[in-house]
C-alpha positions as CSV (number, residue, x, y, z in Angstrom):
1,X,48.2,14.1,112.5
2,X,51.7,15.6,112.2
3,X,54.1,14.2,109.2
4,X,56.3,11.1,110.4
5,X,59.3,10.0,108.8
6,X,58.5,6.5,107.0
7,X,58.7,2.7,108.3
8,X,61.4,1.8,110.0
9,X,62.8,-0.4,112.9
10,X,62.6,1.0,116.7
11,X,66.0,1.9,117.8
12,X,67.9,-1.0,119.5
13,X,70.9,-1.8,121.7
14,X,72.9,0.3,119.0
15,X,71.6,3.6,120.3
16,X,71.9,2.8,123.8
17,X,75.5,1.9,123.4
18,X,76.2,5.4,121.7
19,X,73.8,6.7,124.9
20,X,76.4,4.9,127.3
21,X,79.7,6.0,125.8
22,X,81.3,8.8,127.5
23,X,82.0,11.0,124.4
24,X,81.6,11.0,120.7
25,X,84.6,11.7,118.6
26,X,85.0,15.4,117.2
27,X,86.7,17.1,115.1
28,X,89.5,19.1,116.3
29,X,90.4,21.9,114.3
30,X,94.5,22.6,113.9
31,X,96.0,25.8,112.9
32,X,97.2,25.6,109.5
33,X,100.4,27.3,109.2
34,X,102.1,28.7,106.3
35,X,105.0,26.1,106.3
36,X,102.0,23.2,106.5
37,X,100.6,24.5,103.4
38,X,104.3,24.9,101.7
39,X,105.3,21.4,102.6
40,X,101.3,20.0,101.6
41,X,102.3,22.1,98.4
42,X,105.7,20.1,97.8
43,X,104.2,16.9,98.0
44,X,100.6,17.4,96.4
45,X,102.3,16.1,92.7
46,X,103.3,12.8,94.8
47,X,99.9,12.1,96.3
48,X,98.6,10.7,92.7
49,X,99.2,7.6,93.7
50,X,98.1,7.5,97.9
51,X,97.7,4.7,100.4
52,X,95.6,4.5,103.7
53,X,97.1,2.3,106.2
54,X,94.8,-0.7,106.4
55,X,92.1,0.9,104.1
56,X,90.9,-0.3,100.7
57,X,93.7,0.1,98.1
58,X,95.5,2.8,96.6
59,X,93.0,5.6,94.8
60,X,94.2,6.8,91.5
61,X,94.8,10.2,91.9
62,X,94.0,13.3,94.9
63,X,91.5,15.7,94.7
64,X,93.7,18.2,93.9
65,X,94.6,16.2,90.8
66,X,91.5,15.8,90.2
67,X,90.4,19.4,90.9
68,X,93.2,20.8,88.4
69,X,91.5,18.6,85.7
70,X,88.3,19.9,86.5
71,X,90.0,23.3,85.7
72,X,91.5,22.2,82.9
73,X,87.8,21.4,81.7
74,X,85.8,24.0,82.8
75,X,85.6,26.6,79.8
76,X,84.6,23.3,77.8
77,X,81.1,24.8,76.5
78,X,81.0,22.0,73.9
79,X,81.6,18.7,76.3
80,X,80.8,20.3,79.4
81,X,82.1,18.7,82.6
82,X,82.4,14.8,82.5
83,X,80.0,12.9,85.1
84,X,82.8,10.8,85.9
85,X,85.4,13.6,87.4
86,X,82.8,15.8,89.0
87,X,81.4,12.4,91.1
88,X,85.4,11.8,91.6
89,X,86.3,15.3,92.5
90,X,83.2,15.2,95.4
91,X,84.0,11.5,96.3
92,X,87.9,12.5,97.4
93,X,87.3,15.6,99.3
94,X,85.1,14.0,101.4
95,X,87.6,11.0,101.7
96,X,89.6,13.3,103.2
97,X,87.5,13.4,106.6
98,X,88.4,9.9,107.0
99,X,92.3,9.7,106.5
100,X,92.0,12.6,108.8
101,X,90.2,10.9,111.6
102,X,92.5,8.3,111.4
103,X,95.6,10.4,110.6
104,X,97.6,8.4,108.4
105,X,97.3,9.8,104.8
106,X,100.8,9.1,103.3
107,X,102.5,9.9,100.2
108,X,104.1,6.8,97.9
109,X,107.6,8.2,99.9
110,X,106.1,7.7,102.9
111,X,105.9,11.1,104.3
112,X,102.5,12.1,106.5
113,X,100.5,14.5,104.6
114,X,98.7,17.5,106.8
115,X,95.6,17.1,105.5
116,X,94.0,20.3,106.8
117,X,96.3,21.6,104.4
118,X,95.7,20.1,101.4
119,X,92.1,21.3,101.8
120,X,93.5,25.1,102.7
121,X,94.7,24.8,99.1
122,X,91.8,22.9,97.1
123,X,90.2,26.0,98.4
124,X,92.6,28.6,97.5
125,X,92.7,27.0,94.0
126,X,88.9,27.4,93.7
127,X,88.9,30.6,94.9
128,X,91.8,32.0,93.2
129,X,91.6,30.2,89.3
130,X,87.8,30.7,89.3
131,X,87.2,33.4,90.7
132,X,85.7,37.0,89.3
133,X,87.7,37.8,85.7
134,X,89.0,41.4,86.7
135,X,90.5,41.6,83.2
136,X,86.3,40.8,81.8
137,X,85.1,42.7,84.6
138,X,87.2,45.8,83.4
139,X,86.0,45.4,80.0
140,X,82.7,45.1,80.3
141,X,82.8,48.2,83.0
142,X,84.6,50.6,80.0
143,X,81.6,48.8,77.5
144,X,79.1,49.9,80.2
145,X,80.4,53.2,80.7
146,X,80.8,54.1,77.0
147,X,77.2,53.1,76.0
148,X,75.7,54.6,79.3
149,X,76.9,57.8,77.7
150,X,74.7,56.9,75.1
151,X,71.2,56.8,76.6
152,X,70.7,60.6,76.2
153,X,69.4,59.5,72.3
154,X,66.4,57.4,73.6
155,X,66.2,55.4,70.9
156,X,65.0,51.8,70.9
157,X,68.6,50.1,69.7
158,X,70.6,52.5,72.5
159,X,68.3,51.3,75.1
160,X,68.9,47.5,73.5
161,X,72.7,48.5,73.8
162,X,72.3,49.6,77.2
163,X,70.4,47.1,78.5
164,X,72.7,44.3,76.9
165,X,76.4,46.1,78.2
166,X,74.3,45.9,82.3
167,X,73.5,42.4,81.7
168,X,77.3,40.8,80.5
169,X,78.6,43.0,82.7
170,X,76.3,41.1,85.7
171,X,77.0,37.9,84.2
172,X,81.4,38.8,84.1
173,X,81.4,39.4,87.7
174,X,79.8,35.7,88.6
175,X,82.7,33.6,89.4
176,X,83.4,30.6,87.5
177,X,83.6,28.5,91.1
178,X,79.5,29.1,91.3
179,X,79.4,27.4,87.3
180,X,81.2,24.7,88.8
181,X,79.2,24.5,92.3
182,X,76.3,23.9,90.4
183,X,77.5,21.6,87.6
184,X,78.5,19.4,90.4
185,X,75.5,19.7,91.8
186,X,73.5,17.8,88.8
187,X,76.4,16.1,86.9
188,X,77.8,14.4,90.1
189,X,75.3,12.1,92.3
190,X,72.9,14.6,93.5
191,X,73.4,13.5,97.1
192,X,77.3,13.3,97.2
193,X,77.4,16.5,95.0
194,X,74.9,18.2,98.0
195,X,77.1,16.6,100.6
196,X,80.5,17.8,99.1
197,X,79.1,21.5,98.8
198,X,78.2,21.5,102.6
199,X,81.3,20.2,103.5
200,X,83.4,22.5,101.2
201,X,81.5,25.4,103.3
202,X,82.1,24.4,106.3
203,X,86.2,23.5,105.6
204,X,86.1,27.1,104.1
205,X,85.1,28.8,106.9
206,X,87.5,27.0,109.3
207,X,89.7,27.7,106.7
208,X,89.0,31.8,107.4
209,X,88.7,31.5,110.8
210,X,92.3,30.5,111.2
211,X,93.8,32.5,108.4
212,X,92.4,35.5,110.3
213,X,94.9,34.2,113.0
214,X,98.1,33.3,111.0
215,X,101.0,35.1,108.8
216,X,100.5,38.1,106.3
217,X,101.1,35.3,103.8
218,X,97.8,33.4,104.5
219,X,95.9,36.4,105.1
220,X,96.2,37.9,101.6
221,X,94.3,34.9,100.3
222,X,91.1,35.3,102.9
223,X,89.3,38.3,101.0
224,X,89.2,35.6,97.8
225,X,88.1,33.0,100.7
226,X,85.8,34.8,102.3
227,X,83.8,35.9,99.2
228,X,83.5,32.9,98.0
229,X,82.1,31.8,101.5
230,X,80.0,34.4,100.9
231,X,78.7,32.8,96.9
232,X,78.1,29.6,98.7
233,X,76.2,30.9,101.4
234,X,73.7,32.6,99.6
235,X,73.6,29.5,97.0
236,X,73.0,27.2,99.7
237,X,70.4,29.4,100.9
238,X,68.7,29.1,97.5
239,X,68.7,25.3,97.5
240,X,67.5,25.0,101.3
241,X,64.6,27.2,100.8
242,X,61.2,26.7,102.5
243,X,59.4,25.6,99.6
244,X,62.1,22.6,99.2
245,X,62.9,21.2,102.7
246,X,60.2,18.6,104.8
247,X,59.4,19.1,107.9
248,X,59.1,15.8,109.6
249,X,58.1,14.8,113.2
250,X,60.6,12.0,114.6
251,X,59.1,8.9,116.6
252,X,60.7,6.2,118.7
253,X,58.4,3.6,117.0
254,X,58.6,4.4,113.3
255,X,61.8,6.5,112.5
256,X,64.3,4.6,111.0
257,X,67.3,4.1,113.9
258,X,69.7,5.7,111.7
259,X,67.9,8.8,111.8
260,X,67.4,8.7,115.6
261,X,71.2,7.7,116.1
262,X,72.4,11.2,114.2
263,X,69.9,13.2,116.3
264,X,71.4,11.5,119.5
265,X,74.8,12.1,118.5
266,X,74.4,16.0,118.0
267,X,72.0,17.0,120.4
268,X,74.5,19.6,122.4
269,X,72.1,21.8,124.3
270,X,70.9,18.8,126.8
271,X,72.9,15.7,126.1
272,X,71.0,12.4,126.3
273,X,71.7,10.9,129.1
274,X,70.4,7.5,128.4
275,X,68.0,5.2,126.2
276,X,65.0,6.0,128.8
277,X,65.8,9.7,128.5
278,X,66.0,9.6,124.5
279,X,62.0,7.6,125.1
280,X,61.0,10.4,127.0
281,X,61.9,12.6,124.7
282,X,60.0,11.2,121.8
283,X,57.2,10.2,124.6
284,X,53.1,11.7,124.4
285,X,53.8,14.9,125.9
286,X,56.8,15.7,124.0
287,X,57.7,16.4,120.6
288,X,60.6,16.2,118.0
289,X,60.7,17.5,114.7
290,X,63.4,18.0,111.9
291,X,63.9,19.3,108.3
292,X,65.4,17.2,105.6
293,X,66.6,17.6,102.2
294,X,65.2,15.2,99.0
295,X,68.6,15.0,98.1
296,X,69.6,13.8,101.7
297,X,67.5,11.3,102.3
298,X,68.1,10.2,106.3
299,X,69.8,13.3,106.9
300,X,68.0,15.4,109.4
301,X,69.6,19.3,109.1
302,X,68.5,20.9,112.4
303,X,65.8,19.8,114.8
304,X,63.8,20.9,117.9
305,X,62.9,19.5,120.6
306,X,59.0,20.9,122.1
307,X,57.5,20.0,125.5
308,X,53.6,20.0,125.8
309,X,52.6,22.1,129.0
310,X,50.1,23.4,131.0
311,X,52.1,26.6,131.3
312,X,55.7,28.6,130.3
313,X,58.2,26.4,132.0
314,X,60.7,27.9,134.4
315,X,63.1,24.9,134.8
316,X,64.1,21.5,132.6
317,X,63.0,20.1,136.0
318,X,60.0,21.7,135.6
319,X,59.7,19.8,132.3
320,X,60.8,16.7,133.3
321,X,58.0,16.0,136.2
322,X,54.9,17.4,133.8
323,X,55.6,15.1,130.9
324,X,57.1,12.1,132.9
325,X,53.7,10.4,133.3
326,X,52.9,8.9,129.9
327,X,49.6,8.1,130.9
328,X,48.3,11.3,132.2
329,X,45.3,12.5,129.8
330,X,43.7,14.9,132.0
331,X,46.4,17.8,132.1
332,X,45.1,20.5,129.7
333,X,48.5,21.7,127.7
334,X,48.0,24.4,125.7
335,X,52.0,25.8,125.9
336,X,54.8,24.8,123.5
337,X,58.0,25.1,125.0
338,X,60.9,24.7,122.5
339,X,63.8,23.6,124.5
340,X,66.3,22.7,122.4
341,X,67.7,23.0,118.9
342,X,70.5,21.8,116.8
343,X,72.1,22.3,113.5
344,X,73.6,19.2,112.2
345,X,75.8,20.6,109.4
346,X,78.6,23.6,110.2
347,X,78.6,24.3,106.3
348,X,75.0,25.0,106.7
349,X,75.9,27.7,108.9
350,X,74.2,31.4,108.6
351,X,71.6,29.9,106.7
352,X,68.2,30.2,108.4
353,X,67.3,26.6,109.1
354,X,66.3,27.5,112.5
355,X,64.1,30.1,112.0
356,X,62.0,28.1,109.3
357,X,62.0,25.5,111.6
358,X,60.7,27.3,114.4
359,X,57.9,28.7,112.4
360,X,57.0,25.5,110.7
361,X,56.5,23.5,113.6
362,X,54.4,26.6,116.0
363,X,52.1,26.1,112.6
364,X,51.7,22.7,112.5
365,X,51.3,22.3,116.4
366,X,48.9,24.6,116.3
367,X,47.1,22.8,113.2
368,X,47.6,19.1,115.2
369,X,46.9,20.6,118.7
370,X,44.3,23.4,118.1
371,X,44.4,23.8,122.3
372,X,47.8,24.9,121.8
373,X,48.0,29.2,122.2
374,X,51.1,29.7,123.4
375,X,54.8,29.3,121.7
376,X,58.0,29.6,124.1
377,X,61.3,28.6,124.6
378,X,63.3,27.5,128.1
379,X,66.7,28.7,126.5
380,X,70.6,28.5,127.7
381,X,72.4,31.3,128.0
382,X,75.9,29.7,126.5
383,X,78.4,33.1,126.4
384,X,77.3,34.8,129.6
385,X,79.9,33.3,131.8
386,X,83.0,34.2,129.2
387,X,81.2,37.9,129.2
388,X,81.2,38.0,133.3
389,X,84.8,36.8,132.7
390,X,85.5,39.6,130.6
391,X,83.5,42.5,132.8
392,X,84.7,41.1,136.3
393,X,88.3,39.9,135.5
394,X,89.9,41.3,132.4
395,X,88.7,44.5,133.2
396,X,88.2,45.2,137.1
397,X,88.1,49.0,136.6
398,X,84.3,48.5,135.2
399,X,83.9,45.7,138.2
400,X,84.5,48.6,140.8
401,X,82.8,51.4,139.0
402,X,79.0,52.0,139.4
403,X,78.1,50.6,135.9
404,X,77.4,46.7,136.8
405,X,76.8,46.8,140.6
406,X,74.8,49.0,143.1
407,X,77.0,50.4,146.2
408,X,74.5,47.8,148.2
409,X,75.6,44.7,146.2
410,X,79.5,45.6,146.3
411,X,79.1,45.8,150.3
412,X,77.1,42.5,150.2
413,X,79.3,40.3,147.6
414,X,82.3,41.5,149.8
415,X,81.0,40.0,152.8
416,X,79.3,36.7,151.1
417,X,83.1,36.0,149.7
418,X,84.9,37.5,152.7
419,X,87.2,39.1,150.3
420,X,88.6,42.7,148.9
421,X,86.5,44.4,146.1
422,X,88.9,43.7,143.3
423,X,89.0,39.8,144.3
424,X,85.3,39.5,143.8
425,X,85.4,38.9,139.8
426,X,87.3,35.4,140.9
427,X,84.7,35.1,143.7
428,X,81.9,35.5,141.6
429,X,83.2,33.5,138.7
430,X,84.1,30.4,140.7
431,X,80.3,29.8,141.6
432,X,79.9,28.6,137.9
433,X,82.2,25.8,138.2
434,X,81.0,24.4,141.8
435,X,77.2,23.3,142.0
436,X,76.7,25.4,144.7
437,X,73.0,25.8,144.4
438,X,72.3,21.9,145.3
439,X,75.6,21.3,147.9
440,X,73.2,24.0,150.3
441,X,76.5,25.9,150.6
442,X,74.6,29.1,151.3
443,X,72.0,29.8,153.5
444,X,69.2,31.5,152.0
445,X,69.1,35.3,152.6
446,X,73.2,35.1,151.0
447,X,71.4,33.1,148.3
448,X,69.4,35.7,148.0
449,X,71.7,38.2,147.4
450,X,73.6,36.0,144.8
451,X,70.3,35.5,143.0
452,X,69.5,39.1,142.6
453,X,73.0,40.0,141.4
454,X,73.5,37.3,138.7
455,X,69.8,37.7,137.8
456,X,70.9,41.1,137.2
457,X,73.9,40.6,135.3
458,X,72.4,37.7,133.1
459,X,69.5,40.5,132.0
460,X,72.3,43.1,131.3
461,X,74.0,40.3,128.7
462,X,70.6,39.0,127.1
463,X,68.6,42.3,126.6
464,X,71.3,45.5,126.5
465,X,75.1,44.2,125.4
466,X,75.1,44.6,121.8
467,X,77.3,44.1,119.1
468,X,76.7,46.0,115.9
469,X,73.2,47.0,117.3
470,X,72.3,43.5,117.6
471,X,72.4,41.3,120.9
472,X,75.7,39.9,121.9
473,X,74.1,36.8,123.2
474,X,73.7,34.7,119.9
475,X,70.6,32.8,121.9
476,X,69.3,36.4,121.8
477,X,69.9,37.2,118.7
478,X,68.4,34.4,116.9
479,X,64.9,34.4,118.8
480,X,64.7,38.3,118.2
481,X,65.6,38.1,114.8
482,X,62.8,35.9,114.6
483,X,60.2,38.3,116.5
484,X,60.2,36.5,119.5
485,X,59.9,38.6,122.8
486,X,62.9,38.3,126.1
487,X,59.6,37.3,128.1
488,X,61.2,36.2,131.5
489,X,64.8,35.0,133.2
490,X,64.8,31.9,135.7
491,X,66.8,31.1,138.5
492,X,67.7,27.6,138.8
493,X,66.6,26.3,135.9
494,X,69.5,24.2,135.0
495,X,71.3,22.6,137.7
496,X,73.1,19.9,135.2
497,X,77.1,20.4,135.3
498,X,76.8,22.1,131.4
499,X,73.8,24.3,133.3
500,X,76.1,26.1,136.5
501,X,79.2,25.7,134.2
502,X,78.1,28.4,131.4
503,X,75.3,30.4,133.0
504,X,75.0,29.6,136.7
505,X,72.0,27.5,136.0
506,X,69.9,30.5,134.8
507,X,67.7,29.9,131.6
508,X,65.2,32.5,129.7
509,X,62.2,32.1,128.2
510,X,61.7,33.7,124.9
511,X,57.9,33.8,123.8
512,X,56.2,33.5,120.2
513,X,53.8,35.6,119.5
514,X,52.4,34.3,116.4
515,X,50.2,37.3,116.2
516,X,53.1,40.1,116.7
517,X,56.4,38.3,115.3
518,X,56.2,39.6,112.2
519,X,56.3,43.2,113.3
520,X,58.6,42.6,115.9
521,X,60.9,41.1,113.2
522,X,60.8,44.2,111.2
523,X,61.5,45.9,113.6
524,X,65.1,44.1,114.9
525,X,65.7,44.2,111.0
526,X,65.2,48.2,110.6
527,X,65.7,49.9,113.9
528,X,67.4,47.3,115.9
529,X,64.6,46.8,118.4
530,X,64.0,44.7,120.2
531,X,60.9,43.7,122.3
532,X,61.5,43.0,126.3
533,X,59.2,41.8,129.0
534,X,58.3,44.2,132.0
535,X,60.0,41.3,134.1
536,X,63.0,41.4,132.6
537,X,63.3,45.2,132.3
538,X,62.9,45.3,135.9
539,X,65.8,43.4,136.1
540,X,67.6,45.6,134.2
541,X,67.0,49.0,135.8
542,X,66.8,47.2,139.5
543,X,70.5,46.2,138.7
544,X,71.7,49.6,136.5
545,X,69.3,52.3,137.3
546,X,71.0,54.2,134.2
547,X,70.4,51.8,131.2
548,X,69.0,53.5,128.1
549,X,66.5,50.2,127.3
């Protein structure tokens, strides 16, 4: 049987009132400007002493105080950092997130503190005061250079000397920021000092993203930013390894409600729609599983959502009706479709959770469900209307050219919208935001003709647009990256509003292999290749005879 998360109580009226509400609170990121971070700056020495309107009390000092003490401390070899500051340090960062959702962090004077801000800054400080020594780094690189002159001798000591002048040389260019990451890691409370790390990530890419958008001034700091995003990545990476995360299936019965409520909240591909949808989801021919962290107990990180089938689905409808029936036994279901999955943590981001998720559960299926042969997913294509947008609209020359239609769909799309050639873009893009396909607005030989054009298009956006050599579609480029193969596109296979709104209701199925993912894998990795159904490519060369795929 497959691994269920411990004893717990059966979600109650709790869930379904998060099921009911119209929208969950998010965060919404703000620009931080360079006079937000000047004034932040100016009053940073007078939030040691802050107040949260109808919180708990005053706190005795910010995290930047606290931070700055932490610098003060960290070349102590003797004491090392105190427990006490590093649990502090983690415990007001992330009490930041709350005076932000409620927007009232004030100095003693009064004054309303951007907090976006202050965290630009805890940042910079990190990055900047513990960052690479260039004046060590330089030393060690003339120490290096002088005894790698050396080596021509051969002799045991020179090759001691050599050997010796490589490794402080490695050991110079590790920032002092990483020391710290990790001594917060085991002197704070493992959990908050996990916590703290992930949310540190995930404020320092925001952080990047909209210095990349601001004034010189905030831009010179985003090379320091970004490697240090870079550090972090690759150390999360390290602690989230295979070897260390569970992979546990999630039940209605037996998971705790917390843990259900949290995978309610950020399920994004097909939002819940209700308690009865969330039971189906969990129901017999249905699965759910997530990975969690021992030092995040009741956190799930990403999970999936699997549907048991007879066959590769072509629509959610298609899934809904064939595991509906809880008491159907006599269906033989030997396909695993994976039809959604989400990351719960941003800072988390670029850090292959997915993948080992994917893999992880196609082996245990396959272990719990030995009828099980085939591994697919019924995946959203979320980018391909802003790329039509960008093709038909922003840049009408290529709408008119020959390069995305056929002479014979120009003359058809102009009569189906009754309009000139360089109104079509508009045309076409306006069926994404009206549910045409279920109002019976066109008859079926023009439905036709709309099928076989944004059948076409979506195939262009999935399997050839590129970026880098890699697919532009990130759906695309996750699946390949993991070997999977663009097995086949379907019409109509999401008629919700999110469904027509971002990809006209067209889905694809990417398939699993478990016998050829490896090589295809290598593949993507070495030669950018990747592997395309006959179904698809007919698609392709149907709708641009001259594609190189």
């Amino acid at each position: 049987m497959s691994t269920v998360i411990g004893n717990g109580c059966a979600p109650t009226r709790r869930i379904d009132k998060i099921l009911a509400s119209s929208s969950s609170p998010s965060f919404v990121a703000r620009n931080v400007t360079v006079n937000s971070i000047a004034a932040a700056n100016k009053s940073a020495t007078s939030i040691q002493q802050r107040r949260f309107n109808g919180g708990n009390g005053e706190e005795s000092m910010s995290c930047l105080h606290t931070l700055r003490e932490l610098l003060d401390r960290i070349g102590d070899k003797k004491n090392g950092l105190p427990q006490e500051l590093s649990s502090k340090l983690c415990q007001q960062y992330l009490d930041l997130d709350s005076s932000l959702a409620r927007s009232n962090l004030e100095t003693d004077e009064g004054e309303l503190v951007d907090v976006t801000a202050i965290k630009r800054m805890f940042l910079l400080e990190l990055a900047s005061n513990l960052g690479p020594n260039i004046t060590s780094i330089s030393e060690h690189v003339r120490n290096y250079t002088k005894v790698a002159k050396q080596t021509e001798t051969n002799d045991n000591e020179t090759k001691r000397s050599f050997l010796s002048s490589i490794r402080q040389l490695r050991h110079s260019c590790k920032p002092k920021y990483e020391e710290l990451f990790e001594t917060l890691l085991s002197e704070a409370e493992h959990s908050e000092g996990m916590h703290f790390l992930i949310k540190l990530r995930e404020d320092l890419r925001q952080a990047i993203f909209f210095g990349q958008s601001s004034s010189s001034s905030t831009v010179n700091y985003n090379a320091e930013l970004r490697e240090m995003d870079i550090n972090l990545k690759r150390m999360l990476g390290v602690w989230f390894s295979s070897g260390i995360l569970e992979l546990k299936r999630i039940t209605y019965e037996e998971t705790p409600v917390a843990v259900i409520e949290k995978i309610a909240r950020k399920e994004s591909v097909h939002p819940l729609t209700g308690l009865n949808d969330l039971k189906k989801r969990l129901g017999r021919h249905r699965r759910c599983f997530a990975f969690f962290h021992p030092s995040l107990p009741g956190e799930p990180l990403v999970f999936v959502h699997v549907a048991l089938l007879p066959s590769i689905a072509q629509s959610m409808n298609e899934i809904d009706l064939l595991t509906d029936d809880e008491r159907d036994t006599s269906t033989q279901r030997s396909c695993a479709i994976f039809y959604s999955i989400n990351s719960t943590q941003k800072g988390l981001s670029g850090v292959e959770l997915g993948t080992l998720l994917i893999k992880n559960v196609c082996r245990m299926l396959k272990r719990d469900i030995p009828e099980i042969d085939t591994f697919s997913t019924l995946s959203p294509i979320p980018g391909f209307r802003k790329w039509m947008e960008q093709k038909l609209i922003h840049n009408k020359t290529t709408f008119v050219g020959p390069s995305l239609f056929t002479n014979m769909e120009r003359k058809e799309l102009t009569k189906l919208f009754k309009c000139k050639i360089e109104d079509m873009g508009h045309a076409l893009i306006s069926l994404f935001d009206n549910n045409i396909w279920t109002e019976g607005k066109f008859k079926q030989e023009e439905e036709e003709v709309l099928k076989g054009v944004l059948m076409g298009l979506a195939a262009r956006y999935v399997a050839e647009e590129k970026h880098r050599g890699k697919p532009l579609c990130p759906v695309a480029r996750f699946h390949c990256k993991n070997g999977a193969e663009i097995f086949r596109l379907n019409w109509k296979a999401d008629l919700s509003r999110q469904g027509t709104q971002r990809s006209a209701g067209i889905m694809v199925n990417y398939l699993y292999r478990l016998d050829r993912i490896e090589k295809n894998h290598i593949k993507y990795e070495l030669y950018d290749s990747i592997k395309i159904n006959d179904s698809v490519m007919k698609l392709i060369y149907h709708h641009h005879p001259k594609s190189n795929l």
